[in-house]
C-alpha positions as a printed Julia matrix, in Angstrom:
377×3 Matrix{Float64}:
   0.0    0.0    0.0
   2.97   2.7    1.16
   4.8    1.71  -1.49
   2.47   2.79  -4.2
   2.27   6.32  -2.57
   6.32   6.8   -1.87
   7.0    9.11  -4.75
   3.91  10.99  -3.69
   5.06  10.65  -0.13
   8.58  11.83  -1.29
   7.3   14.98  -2.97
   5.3   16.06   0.39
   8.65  15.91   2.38
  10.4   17.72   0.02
   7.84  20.02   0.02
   6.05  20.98   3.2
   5.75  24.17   5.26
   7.63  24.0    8.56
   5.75  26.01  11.63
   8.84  26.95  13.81
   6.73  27.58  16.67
   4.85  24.81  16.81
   6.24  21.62  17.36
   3.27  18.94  19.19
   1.0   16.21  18.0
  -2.02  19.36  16.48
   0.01  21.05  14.53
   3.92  20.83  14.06
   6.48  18.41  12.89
   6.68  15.67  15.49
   3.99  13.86  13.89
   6.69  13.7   10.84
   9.04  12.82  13.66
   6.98   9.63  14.45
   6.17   8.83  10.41
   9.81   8.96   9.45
  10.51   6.67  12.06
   7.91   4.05  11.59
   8.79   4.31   7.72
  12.72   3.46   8.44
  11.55   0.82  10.9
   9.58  -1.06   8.19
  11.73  -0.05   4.82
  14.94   0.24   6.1
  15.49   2.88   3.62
  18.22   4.78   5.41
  17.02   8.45   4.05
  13.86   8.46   6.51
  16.38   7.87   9.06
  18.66  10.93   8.26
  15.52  13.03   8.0
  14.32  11.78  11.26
  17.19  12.89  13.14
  17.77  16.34  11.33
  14.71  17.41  12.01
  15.05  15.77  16.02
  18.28  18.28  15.92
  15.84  20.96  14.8
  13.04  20.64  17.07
  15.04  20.45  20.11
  17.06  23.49  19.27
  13.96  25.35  19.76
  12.96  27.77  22.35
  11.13  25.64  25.09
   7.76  27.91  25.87
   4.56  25.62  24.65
   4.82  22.25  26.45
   1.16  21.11  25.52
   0.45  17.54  24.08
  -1.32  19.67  20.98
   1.24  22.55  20.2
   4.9   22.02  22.17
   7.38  19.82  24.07
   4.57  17.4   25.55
   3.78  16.39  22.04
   7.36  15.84  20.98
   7.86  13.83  24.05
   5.16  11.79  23.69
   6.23  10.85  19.83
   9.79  10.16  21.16
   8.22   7.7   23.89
   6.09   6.04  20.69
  10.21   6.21  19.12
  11.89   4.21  21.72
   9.5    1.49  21.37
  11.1    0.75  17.99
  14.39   0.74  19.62
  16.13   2.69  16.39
  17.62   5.44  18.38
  20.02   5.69  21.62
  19.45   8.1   24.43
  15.71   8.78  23.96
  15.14   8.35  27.98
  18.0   10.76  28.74
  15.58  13.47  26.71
  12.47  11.85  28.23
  13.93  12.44  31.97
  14.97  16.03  30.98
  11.64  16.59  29.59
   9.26  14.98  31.76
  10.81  16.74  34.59
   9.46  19.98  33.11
   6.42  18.74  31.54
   5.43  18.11  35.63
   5.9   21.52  36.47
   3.82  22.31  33.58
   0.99  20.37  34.58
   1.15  21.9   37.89
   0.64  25.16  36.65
  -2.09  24.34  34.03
  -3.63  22.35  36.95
  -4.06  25.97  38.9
  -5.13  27.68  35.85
  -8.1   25.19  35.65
  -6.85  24.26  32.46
  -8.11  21.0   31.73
  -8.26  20.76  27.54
  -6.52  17.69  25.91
  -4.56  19.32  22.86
  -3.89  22.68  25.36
  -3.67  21.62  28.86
  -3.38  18.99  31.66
  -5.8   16.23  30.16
  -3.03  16.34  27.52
   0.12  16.12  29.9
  -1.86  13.22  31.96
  -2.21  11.37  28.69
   1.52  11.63  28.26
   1.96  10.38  31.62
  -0.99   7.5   31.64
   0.78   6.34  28.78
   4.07   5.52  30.0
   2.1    3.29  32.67
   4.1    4.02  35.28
   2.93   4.33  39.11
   5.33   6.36  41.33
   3.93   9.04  44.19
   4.45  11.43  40.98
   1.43  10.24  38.77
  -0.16   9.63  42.1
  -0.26  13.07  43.08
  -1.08  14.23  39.79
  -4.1   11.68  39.05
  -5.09  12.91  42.64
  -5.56  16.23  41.57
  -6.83  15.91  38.47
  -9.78  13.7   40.15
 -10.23  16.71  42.54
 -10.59  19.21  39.77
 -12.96  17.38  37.74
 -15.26  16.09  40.64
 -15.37  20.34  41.53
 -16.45  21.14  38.1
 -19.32  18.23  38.48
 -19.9   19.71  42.34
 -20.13  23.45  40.85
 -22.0   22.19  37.26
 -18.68  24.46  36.22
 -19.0   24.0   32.43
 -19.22  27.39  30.33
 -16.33  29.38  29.25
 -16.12  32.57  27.14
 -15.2   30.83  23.55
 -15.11  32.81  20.69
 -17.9   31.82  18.0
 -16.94  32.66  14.45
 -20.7   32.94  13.75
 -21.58  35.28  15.55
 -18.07  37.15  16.12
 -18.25  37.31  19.35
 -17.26  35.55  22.43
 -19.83  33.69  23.84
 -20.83  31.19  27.15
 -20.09  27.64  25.79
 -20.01  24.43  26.88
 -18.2   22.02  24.79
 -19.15  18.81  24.01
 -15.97  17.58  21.84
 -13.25  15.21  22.75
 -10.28  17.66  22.59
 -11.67  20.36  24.39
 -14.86  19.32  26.3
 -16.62  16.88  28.91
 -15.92  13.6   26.84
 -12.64  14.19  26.77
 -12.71  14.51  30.74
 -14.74  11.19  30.56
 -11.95   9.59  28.31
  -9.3   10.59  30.54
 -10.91   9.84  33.35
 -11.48   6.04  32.04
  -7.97   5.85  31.14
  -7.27   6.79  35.14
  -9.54   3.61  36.22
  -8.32   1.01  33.59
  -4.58   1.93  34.7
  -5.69   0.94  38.15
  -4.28   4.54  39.97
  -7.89   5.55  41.44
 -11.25   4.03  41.33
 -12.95   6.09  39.32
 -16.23   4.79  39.22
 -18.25   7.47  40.7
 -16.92  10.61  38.78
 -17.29   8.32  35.47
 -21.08   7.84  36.28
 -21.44  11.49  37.45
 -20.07  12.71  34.0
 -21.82  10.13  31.93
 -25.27  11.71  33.77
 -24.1   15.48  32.68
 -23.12  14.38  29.15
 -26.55  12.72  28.99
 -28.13  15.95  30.27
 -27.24  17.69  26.71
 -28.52  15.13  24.73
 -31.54  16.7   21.92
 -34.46  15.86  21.99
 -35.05  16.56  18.33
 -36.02  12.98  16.87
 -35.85  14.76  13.36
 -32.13  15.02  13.78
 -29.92  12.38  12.88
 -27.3   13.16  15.84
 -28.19  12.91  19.73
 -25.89  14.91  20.9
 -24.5   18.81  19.77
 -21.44  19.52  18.99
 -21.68  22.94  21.49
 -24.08  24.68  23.36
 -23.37  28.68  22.61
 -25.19  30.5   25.11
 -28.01  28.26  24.76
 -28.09  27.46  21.54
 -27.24  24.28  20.48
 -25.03  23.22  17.41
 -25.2   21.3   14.8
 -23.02  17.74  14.7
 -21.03  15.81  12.67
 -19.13  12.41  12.61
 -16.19  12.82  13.71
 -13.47  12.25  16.55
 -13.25  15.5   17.77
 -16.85  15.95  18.25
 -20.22  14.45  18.16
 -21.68  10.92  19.11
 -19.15   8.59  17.8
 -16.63   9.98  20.73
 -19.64  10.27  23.49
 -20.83   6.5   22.56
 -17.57   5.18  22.57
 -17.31   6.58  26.16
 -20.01   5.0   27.45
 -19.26   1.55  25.84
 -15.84   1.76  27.66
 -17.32   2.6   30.56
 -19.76   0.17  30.59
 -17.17  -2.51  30.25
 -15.0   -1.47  32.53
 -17.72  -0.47  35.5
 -19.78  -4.08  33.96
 -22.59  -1.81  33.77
 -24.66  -3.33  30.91
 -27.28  -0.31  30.88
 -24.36   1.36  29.75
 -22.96  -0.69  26.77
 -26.57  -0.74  25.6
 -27.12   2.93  25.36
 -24.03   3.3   23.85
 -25.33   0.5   21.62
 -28.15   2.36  20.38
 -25.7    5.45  19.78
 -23.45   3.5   17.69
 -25.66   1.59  15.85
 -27.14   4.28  14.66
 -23.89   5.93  13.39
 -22.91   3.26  11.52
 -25.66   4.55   8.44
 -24.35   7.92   8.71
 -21.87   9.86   6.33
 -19.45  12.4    7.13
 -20.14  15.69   5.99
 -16.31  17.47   6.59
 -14.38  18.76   3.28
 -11.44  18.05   4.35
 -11.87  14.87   5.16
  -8.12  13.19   5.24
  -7.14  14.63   8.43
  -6.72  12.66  11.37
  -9.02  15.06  13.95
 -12.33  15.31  11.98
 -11.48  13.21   8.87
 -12.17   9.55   7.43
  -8.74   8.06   9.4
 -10.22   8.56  12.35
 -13.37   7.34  11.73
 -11.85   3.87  10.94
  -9.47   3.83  13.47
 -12.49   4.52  16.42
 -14.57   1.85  14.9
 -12.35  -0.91  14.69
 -11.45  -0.15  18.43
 -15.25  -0.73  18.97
 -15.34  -3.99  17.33
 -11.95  -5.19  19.23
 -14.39  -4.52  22.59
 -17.72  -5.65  21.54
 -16.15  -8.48  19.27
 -19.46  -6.97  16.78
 -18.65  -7.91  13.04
 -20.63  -4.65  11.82
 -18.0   -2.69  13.57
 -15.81  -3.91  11.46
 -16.93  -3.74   8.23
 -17.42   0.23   8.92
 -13.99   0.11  10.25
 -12.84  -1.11   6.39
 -15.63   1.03   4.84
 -13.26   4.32   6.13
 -10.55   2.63   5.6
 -11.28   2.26   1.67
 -13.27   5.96   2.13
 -10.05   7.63   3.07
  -7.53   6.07   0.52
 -10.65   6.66  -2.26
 -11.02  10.26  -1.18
  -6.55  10.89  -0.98
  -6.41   9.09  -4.49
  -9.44  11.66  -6.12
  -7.67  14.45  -3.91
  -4.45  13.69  -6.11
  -4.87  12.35  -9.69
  -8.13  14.18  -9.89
  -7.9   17.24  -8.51
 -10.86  17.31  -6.1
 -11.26  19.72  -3.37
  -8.04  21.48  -4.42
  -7.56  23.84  -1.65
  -8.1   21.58   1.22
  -5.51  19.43  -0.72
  -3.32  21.69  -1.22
  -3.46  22.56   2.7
  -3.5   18.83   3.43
   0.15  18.01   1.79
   1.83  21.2    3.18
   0.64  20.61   6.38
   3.18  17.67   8.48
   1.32  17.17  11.42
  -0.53  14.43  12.93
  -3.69  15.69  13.55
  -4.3   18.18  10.53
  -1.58  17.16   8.31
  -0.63  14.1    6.16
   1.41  12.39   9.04
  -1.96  10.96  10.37
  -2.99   9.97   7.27
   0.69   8.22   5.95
   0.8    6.57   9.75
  -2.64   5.02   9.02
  -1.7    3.62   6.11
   1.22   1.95   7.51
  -1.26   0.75  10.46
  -3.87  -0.85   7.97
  -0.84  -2.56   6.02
   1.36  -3.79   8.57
  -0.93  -3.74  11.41
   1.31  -3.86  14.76
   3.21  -0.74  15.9
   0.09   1.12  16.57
  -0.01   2.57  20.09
   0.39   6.15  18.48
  -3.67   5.6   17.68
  -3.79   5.83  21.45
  -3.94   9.74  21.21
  -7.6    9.67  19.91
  -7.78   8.51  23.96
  -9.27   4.98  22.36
């Protein structure tokens, strides 16, 4: 499959725009970090290799200000942890100790601004952390107080924030109801917290499952059940995708009905994503990892591997082909020319054509994929 694409693949690296001030997993090279390492580690073709550790040298000459999983240093150290699983380079966990030491302080401080996004703030760092599955008084006394933060914004029904809406130009009270940035992302976290075994979470997890199910519509003309926002009152339209909509919330509830063994749970979530599995995806750009076709194959294979449900996994293949359809009319056809043209310029992982090149190697070699555990799967 890859090696049908490597000229293509060539022509993007030659090619692409570096940000020099953004550097994590959203937007910014280490996504190309982790491609060009997963791409030596299965060709052996020693120029991924030599581009993989120029641009190492280049990203950690930089000025050390953003250390979000999203945008900065959390996001390079995470792809570095996914790199010393391969076992290609030397001295990754001399950078990992040097950077985890100030990714800590960093969660501190996002942890008394209230700062709680995934791509942004301390949901992100946690993941870092959660996925090194470690347990030391360190990740104890950070799960601690992440636990106490989220149980006070349950306590206080502490959900709007001034957001800006690009409708109506103005910022406005919103409460978010997207993985990256909202209450199932809190959920998602939170389940990763209880399956690692560092705090029973069982309570909090039912507590947010009961305010997520507070926002569902009502609206039995609409094909979604739950917004994508509520902007001061108003509720938004939804898509499928990962970074919003019910794909994300159902998958949230399945997991925690099979970790809690809560079967009211898994057959809600049932219904949910049942349902989805008739629907389209209505995104333009639709080759990116965050709200993109990828994704959408990636979330429901993980729902098959749980429920062991067939249908599952035929969707799972149905974005699979959807997304290698859509790049192959993107290129030799020319459709959707600007979003294209954005897509191959664009290195990242989550808005770039690392996500999509890391997929492929995923579908075609199908081991080496932990890095899918940043859509908090």
């Amino acid at each position: 499959m890859m090696q049908k694409y490597s000229n293509i693949l060539d022509n993007y690296l030659a090619n692409y725009i570096s940000l020099d001030d953004k550097f994590g997993i959203v937007t910014g090279e280490s996504g190309l970090v982790l491609l060009l390492a997963q791409l030596y580690h299965y060709k052996k073709n020693q120029k991924y290799l030599h581009q993989m550790d120029l641009l190492i040298d280049k990203i950690t000459a930089k000025k050390k200000s953003d250390f979000s999983l999203g945008y900065g240093w959390c996001g390079f150290a995470w792809v570095l942890f996914q790199i010393e699983k391969l076992k290609i380079l030397e001295n990754i966990n001399e950078w990992l100790i040097e950077l985890d030491f100030i990714i800590e302080k960093e969660f501190w401080l996002m942890m008394n601004n209230e700062n709680l996004d995934y791509f942004d703030g301390a949901s992100g760092l946690l993941f870092y952390f959660l996925e090194k599955d470690e347990s030391s008084d360190k990740i104890n006394k950070m799960v601690d107080a992440y636990i106490k933060s989220v149980t006070e914004k349950i306590e206080n029904n502490n959900w709007e924030k001034e957001d800006f809406d690009p409708l109506e130009k103005k910022y406005c009270k919103t409460i978010n109801l997207g993985t990256p940035h909202g209450i199932p992302g809190l959920l998602l976290i939170t389940l990763l917290i209880h399956q690692n075994k560092l705090y029973d979470c069982q309570n909090i997890i039912n507590q947010l499952i009961d305010v997520l199910l507070l926002f569902k519509t009502k609206d039995e003309n609409l094909e979604y059940n739950f917004p994508s926002r509520i902007i001061d009152g108003r509720k938004t339209i939804s898509d499928m995708a990962w970074c919003y909509g019910d794909l994300m919330i159902g998958y949230g509830i399945l997991k925690a009905g099979y970790l809690l063994n809560d079967d009211s749970y898994k057959n809600y979530a049932m219904e949910i994503l049942t349902e989805s599995l008739t629907r389209g995806n209505q995104r333009k750009d639709n080759l990116i990892l965050c709200h993109g076709y990828t994704s959408l194959s990636h979330i429901y294979k993980s729902i098959f591997k749980m429920t062991g449900d067939s249908r599952f996994k035929v969707r799972s293949e149905y974005w699979q082909k959807a997304s290698i359809d859509f790049f192959e009319k993107s290129h030799y056809h020319n459709l959707n020319p600007d979003k294209y043209e954005e897509f191959k310029q664009d290195p990242s992982l989550f808005f770039g054509f690392s996500g999509f090149f890391l997929s492929l190697l995923a579908w075609e070699y199908g081991d080496n994929t932990e890095w899918i555990n940043c859509l908090l799967l």
